[in-house]
N, C-alpha and C positions, 0 to 999 in steps of 0.2 A: 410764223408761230402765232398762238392765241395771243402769246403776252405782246408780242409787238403789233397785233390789230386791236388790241383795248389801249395802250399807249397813244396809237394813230387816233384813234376816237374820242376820247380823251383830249386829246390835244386840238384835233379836228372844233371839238363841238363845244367844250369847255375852255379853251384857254388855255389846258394844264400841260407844264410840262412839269421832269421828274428831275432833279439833280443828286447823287448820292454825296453822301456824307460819310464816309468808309470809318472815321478817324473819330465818329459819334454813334455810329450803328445805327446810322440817320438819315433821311431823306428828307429832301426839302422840295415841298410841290410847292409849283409856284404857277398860280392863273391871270391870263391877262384876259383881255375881253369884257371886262366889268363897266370898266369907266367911261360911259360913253365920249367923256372930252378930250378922256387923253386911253384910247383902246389897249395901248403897249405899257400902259401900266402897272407892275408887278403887284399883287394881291398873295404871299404868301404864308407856309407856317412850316415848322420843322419837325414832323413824327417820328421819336424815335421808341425803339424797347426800353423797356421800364426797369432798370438796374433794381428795385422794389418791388417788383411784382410779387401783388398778392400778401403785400403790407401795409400796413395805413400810414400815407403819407400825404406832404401838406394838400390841401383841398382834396383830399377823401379819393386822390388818382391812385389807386394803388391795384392797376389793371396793369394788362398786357404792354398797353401805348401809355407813350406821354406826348406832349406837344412842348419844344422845350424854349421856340420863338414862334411868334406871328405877328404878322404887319400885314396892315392897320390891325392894331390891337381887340379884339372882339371877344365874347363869352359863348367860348367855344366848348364850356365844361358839361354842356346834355348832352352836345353833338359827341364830344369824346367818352362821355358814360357810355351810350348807345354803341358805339363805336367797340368800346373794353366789353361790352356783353354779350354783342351781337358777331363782331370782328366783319360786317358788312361794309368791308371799303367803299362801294360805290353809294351808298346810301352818307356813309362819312364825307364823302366828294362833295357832293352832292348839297349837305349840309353844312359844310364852309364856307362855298359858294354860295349859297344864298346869306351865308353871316357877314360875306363881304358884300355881298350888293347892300345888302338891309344895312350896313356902315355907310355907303353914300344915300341914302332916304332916297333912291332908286326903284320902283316897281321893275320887276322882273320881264315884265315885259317890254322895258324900254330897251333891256339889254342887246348891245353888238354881238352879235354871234357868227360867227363866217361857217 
């Protein structure tokens, strides 16, 4: 199917794999590939639905998505605006991944990639 050749790809070329979260209405992507010294190192965050959608709540999230964890900690709140306005997941991918490389002061192009 589409969705399990954009998973494969995904996972292929970014690191990412998906875990769900049933019991949060959540999924927790999680990329490895970042750290060139240690590659199987986990880099993730937890998107779920926004129990407040379309209310203003604390930091101005009051979209679609919320992120309710992330490790290593990052300012993921333009990538998640864009994210609530646009609902571009690949482009949100996209942009995590790079908030996790740019947390190790890594150029993008040093990055492990298989």
């Amino acid at each position: 199917t589409e969705l399990s050749k954009a998973v494969s790809w995904y996972a292929k070329y970014l690191g990412l794999t998906l875990e769900a979260i049933p019991e949060e209405s959540a999924v927790r992507f999680v990329f490895t590939q970042i750290d060139r010294t240690q590659p199987q190192r986990e880099f993730y965050f937890v998107l779920a639905s926004n129990p407040a959608e379309g209310k203003s709540v604390t930091g101005g999230e009051g979209g679609r998505f919320i992120i309710s964890e992330c490790e290593p900690s990052v300012n993921y709140k333009a990538a998640l605006a864009a994210l609530n306005a646009t609902e571009n997941l690949t482009s949100f991918f996209v942009a995590m991944r790079k908030l996790f490389v740019a947390s190790l002061n890594v150029k993008p192009k040093e990055l492990v990639l298989h």
